[in-house]
C-alpha positions in Angstrom: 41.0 -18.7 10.3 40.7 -16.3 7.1 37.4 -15.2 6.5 37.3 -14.4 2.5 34.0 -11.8 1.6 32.4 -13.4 -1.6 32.2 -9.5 -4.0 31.4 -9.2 -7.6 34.3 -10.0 -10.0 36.5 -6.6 -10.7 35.7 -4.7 -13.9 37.7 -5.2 -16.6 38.3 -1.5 -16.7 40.2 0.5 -14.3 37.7 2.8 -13.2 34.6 1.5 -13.4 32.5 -0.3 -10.9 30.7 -3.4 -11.2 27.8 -2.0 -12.0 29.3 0.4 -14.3 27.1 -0.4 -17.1 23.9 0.0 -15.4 24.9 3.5 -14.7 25.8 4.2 -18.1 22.2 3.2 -19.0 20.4 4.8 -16.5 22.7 8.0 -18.0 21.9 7.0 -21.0 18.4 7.0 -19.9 18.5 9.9 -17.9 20.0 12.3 -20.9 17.0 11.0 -23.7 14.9 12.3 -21.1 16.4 15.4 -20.5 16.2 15.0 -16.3 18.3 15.6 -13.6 20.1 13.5 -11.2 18.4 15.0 -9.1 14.7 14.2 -11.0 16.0 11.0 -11.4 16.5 10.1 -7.4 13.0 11.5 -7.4 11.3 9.6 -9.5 12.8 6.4 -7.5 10.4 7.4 -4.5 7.6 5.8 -6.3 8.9 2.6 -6.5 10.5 1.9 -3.7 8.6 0.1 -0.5 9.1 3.0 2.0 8.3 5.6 -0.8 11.9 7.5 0.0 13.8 8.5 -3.0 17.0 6.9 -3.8 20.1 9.4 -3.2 21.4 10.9 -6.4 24.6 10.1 -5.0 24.4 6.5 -4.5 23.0 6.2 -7.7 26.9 8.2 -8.8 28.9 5.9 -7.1 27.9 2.9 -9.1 30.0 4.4 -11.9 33.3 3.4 -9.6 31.8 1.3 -7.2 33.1 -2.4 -6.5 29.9 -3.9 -5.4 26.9 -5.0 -7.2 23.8 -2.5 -5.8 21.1 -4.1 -3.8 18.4 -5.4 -6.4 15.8 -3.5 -4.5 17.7 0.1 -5.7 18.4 -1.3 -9.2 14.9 -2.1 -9.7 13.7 1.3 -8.2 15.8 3.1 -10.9 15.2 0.4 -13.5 11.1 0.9 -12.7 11.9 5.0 -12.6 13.1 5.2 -16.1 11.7 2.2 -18.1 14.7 -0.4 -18.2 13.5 -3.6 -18.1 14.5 -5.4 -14.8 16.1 -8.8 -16.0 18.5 -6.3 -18.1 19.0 -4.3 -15.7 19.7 -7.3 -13.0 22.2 -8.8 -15.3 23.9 -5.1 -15.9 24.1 -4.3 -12.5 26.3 -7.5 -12.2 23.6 -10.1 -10.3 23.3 -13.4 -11.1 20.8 -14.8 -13.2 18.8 -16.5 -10.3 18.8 -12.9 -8.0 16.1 -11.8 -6.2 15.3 -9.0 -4.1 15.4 -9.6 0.0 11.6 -9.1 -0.3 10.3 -10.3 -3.3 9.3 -13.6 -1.3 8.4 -12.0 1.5 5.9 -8.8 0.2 2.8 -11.1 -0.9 2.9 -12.5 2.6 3.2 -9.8 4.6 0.4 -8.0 2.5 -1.6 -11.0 3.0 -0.8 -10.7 7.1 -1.5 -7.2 7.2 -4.3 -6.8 5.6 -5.5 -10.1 8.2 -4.6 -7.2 10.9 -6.6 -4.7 9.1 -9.6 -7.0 8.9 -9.7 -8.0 12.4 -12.3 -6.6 14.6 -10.6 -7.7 18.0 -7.6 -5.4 17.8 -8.1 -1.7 18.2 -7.0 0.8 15.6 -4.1 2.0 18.2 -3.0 -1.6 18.4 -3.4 -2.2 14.4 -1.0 1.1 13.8 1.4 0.2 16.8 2.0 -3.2 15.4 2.0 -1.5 11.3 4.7 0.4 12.9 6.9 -1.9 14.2 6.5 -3.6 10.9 8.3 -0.7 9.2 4.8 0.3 7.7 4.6 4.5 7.2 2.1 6.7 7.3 2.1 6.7 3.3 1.0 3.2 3.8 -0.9 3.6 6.6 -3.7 5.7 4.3 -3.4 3.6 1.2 -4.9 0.7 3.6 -7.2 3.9 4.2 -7.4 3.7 7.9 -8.9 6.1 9.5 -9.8 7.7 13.0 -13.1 8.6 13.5 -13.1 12.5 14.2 -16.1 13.2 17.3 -13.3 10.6 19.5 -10.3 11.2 21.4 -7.7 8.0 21.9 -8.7 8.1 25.5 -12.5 7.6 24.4 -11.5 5.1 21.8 -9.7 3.0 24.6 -12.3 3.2 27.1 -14.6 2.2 24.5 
């Protein structure tokens, strides 16, 4: 049996990716602002889930690559430098009807987590155990602003 890998159609240009002319607009972008590649990949941190910048290079290889991004980078880079997203969606070579892997999910799992937070049965060690196997940070950890109170050790915490 042949297995056939659905990919985004080839660009009608030898040369150029896919998503060929998001990247000229994000250079387009990126030169009216006078920044970096390297200021651009770090202005990404902010708006992406785990606050981690986007590589400058992955961001480069959308000039020649054959694969549509994932929407979560494009909006990152669209939210860094002010391109709106349904442009940038539809530039980047996704279909109208895209949507980012956690789009659904993210209202939900803020809802469950903050549930966690608010519980009173589960102790702060538990609450930042299970955050962590969630994929939660630290970053994220303090914007919930949780806290350990100073005068205890975990040991005193636990037999408490």
């Amino acid at each position: 049996m042949r297995v056939t890998w659905l990919r985004a159609t080839k660009p009608p240009v030898a040369g150029e990716g896919v998503p060929y002319r998001f990247w000229l607009r994000v250079n387009r972008e990126r030169s009216e602002r006078r920044w970096s590649w390297d200021r651009v990949s770090e202005e990404t941190a902010r708006y992406t889930p785990d606050g981690k910048a986007i590589p400058r290079s992955t961001i480069a290889n959308w000039r020649t690559s054959t694969r549509r991004p994932s929407l979560r980078l494009v909006y990152a880079v669209a939210d860094a430098l002010g391109i709106d997203r349904v442009e940038a969606r539809e530039i980047a070579g996704h279909p109208p009807d895209a949507q980012a892997s956690d789009a659904a999910v993210a209202p939900r799992l803020a809802s469950a987590i903050q549930e966690l937070m608010d519980a009173d049965d589960i102790s702060l060690e538990a609450k930042i155990l299970l955050l962590g196997t969630m994929g939660r940070t630290e970053k994220f950890l303090a914007s919930l602003r949780v806290q350990r109170e100073p005068d205890q050790t975990p040991g005193e915490r636990q037999a408490g």
